[in-house]
N, C-alpha and C positions, 0 to 999 in steps of 0.2 A: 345264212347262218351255218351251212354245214362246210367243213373243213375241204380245200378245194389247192390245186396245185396251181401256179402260177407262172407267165410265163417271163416276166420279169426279174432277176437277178437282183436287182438295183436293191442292197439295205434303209432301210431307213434310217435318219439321221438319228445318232445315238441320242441317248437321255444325256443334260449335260449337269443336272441338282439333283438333290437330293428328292424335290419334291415330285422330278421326272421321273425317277427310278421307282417311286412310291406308285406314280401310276401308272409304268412299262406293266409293275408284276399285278396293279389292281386289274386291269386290260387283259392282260396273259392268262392269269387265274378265273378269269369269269366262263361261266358256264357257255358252253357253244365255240369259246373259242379258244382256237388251237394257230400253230407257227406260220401256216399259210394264212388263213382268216386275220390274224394278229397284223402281219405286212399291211392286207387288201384295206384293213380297217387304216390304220395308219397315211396309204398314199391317198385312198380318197378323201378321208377326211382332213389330210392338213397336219393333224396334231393329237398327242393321245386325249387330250382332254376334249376337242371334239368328239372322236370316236366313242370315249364314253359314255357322252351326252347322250350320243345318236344311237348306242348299243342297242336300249328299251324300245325304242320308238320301232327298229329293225326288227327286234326278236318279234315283236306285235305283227307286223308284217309278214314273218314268216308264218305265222302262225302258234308263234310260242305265248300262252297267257302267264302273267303275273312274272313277266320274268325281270333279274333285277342281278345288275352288276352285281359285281364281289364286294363284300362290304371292308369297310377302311382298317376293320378290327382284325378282320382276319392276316391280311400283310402286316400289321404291324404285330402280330404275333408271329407271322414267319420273322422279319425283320428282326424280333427279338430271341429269336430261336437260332438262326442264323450265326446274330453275333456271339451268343452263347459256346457256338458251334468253332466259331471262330472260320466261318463261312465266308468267303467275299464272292461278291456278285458280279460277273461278267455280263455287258450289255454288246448286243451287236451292231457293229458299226465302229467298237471302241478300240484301241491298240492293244490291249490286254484279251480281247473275243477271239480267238483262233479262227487265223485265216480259213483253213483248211475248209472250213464250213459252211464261209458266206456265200458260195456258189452254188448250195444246197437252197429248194424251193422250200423244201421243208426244215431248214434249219431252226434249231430254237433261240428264240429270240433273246433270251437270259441263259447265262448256266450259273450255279453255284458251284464255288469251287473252293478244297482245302490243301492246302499242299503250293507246290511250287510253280506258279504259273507258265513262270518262262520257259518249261515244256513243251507245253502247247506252241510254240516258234519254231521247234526242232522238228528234223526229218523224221517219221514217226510210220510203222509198222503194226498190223494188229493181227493179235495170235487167237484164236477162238479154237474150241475143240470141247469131246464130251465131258462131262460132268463125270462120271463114271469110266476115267480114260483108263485103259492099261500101263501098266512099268514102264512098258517100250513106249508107251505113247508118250508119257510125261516126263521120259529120260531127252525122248526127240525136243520137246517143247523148250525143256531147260535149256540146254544145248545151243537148239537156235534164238532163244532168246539173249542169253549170252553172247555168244559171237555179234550177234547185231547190235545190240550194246556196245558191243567193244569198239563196233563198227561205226558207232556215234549216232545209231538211232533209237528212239524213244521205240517204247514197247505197249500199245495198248491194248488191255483187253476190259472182260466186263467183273473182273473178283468171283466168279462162280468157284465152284469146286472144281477140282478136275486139271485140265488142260490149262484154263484161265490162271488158277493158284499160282501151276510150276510155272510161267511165263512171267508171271507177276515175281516171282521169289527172286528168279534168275537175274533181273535188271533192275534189282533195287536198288542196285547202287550206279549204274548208267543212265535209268530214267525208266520209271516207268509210269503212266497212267489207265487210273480205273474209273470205267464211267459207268454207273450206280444207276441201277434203276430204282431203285426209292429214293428218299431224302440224300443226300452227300454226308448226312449224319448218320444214318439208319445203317448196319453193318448187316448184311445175309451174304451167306449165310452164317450164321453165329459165331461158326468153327474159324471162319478168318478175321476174327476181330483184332488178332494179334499183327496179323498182317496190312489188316486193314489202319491200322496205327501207322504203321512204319511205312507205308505208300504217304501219309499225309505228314510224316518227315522228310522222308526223302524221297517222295514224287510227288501225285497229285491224283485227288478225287475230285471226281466231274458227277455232276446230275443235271439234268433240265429242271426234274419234279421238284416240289415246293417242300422245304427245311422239317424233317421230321416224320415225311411219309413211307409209312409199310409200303416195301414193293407189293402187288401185284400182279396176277399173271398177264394183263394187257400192257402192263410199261416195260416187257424186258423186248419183245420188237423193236418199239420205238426206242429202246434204247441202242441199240443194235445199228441203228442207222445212223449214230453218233461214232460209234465206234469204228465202223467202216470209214465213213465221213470225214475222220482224223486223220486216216492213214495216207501213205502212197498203196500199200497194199494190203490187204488180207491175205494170211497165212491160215490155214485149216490144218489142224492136227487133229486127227480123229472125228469122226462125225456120224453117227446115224443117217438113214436115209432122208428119214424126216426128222428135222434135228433146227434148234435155233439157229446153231453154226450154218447150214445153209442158210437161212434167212439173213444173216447177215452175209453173206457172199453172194446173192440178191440185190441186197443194196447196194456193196462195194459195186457190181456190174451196172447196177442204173448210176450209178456217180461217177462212171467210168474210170474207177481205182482197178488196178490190178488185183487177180486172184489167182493164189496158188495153192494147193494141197500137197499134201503128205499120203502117198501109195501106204497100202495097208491087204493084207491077207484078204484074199477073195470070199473066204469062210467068215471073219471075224468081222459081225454086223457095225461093231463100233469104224469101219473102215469103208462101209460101202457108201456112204455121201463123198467121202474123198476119194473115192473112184470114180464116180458118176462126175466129178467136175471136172475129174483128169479125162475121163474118157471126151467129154462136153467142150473142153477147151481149155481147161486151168491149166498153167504152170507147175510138173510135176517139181517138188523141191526135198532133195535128196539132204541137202548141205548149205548153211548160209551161203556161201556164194549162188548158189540156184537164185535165191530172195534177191539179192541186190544186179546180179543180171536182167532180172524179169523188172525192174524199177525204171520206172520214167525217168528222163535227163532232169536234173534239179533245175528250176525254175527259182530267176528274185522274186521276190516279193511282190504285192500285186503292183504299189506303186513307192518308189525309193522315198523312202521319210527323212524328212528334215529334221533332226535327233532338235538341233534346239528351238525350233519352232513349233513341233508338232503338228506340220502338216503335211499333205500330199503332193506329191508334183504328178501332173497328169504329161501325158505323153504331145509334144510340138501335134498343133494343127494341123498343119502339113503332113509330117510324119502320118497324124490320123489316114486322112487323105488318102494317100500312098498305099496304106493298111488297109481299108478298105476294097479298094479296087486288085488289092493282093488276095485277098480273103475269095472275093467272089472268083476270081478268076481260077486259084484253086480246086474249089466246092463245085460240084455236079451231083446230078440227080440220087448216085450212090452215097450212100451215106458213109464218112470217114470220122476217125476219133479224133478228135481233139486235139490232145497233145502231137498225131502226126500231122497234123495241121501246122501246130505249132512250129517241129522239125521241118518242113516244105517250106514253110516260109523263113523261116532262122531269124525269127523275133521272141521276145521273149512273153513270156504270160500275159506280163505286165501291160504290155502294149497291144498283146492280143486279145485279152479279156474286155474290155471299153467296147473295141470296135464291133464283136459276135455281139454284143449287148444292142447297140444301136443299130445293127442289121437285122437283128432279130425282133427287135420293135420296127423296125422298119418293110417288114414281112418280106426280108429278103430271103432270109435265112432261116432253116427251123432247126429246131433240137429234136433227137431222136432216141429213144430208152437205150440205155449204157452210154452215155454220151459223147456218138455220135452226133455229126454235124451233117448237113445237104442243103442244097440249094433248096428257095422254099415252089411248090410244084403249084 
């Protein structure tokens, strides 16, 4: 019953009713379980309505007494909260669930969302920095937010004060996305509620958590890991040593997104977490062009969609095959990223992502923290 990382990729098949989605979030919402436990429940059991059966019986076993799924009243009060909200529901696995995420263990399996989804499809950038940023910090932020806008990429960050705001202001009219860590309705801090409007006109607000909920201080991590998650990379403008901005530039490194920071006064504490990444290995970034240098080759899609069928076309047998025996022959005991994988072999995502999947169930292959790839030892 406790939350546990996984080593399989593989989504579950989306909810396809109404009555499915009713029991994604009954499932999602119950006590004990969280985005990895939520999968594990799922492929063992077959089906959510299994796993719900089988939740009680489990918590018993662990040791949990009297414990008892989420009741039917309670979703259908988010449900109704939601529509209120004018909230819609992204499920994963769906066309509408951003890609960007499914390759995540801990992806969430739901998000609500207000604003414009077809965002989330776009090449997409996240800017984080202090709450408490300087002139110069939020003059930088603006700046690069804009130019990359103009640049045709979406701009994510989390609506804080600060660094967050100017970033968000800049690309409001380009694109930009804010992922909430309370409800997708709940505005914090209060002072951007103005702003917070005008993202769900002309962008888009993201939450995992359930329709109505006060953030607090344990959801802005995990929200952090959404926000990296999204990106090709993480931009840091400003940061404390100890500062949430790192923690998401953390995560961006275990999801092996690029991270770049903004140099700052050796004196001026709001600057020394973005020294420490520069000195560590970030991407120092002077000028949008720095960001879009330090960006991975664009990648299709995972698999080319058939607009009036709505379905997937998986990559030739053979080709598999071929992919396979390309992959191992590549990989050796040192571990390499990903994406130069992908360049070494000149396939695309699409075709490269199936194959690490079945080599890696197949205990050829392991995954490594920043994701790194190696042969398995």
């Amino acid at each position: 019953m406790t939350e546990e990382q996984l080593s399989s990729n593989h989504p579950p098949l989306p909810p396809t009713t109404e009555e499915d989605r009713f029991s994604w979030l009954r499932l999602l919402r119950s006590r004990k379980v969280g985005p990895a436990t939520f999968r594990r429940l799922l492929r063992e059991h077959g089906s959510v309505q299994n796993a719900l059966a089988a939740l009680p019986e489990m918590a018993r076993a662990a040791g949990i007494e009297g414990y008892e799924i989420c009741p039917p009243g309670v979703i259908e009060a988010e449900l109704k909260a939601a529509k209120a909200a004018k909230a819609r529901l992204l499920c994963l696995g769906t066309a509408d669930f951003p890609q960007a995420l499914n390759d995540l263990n801990d992806a969430p399996p739901m998000l609500w969302a207000i604003g414009d989804v077809s965002l989330l499809h776009k090449p997409a950038i996240a800017m984080v920095g202090a709450r408490n940023c300087s002139s110069l910090g939020a003059r930088m932020a603006r700046g690069l937010a804009k130019e990359l806008g103009q640049k045709d990429h979406v701009i994510v960050s989390g609506l804080a004060r600060g660094i967050d705001t100017a970033a968000h202001m800049a690309s409001l009219e380009t694109g930009t996305i804010a992922v909430m860590a309370g409800g997708v309705d709940v505005i914090y801090p209060a002072e951007n509620t103005e702003l917070a409007h005008s993202i769900a006109t002309k962008g888009l607000r993201l939450s995992e958590q359930p329709v109505g909920v006060t953030p607090q201080a344990r959801h802005f991590p995990r929200r952090n890991r959404i926000i990296s998650g999204l990106a090709q990379a993480v931009v840091v403008v400003e940061a404390a040593a100890k500062s949430g901005s790192l923690i998401t530039a953390r995560d961006a490194l275990d999801q092996g997104r690029e991270v770049l920071a903004v140099p700052g006064h050796p004196f001026d504490a709001r600057a020394a977490g973005c020294n420490l990444l520069i000195r560590d290995g970030a991407t120092l970034v002077r000028s949008a062009e720095d960001v879009i240098d330090a960006l991975p080759p664009q990648q299709p899609k995972l698999f080319p969609q058939d607009e009036a069928r709505g379905e997937t076309i998986p990559p030739s047998p053979a080709n598999s095959a071929a992919l396979h025996d390309e992959v191992l022959l590549r990989l050796g005991p040192s571990p390499i990223a990903e994406d130069q994988l992908i360049r070494d072999i000149a396939a695309s995502a699409g075709e490269i992502g199936p194959v690490l999947v079945d080599l890696e169930l197949e205990g050829r292959i392991q995954r490594q923290p920043g994701g790194l790839l190696s042969l398995a030892s």
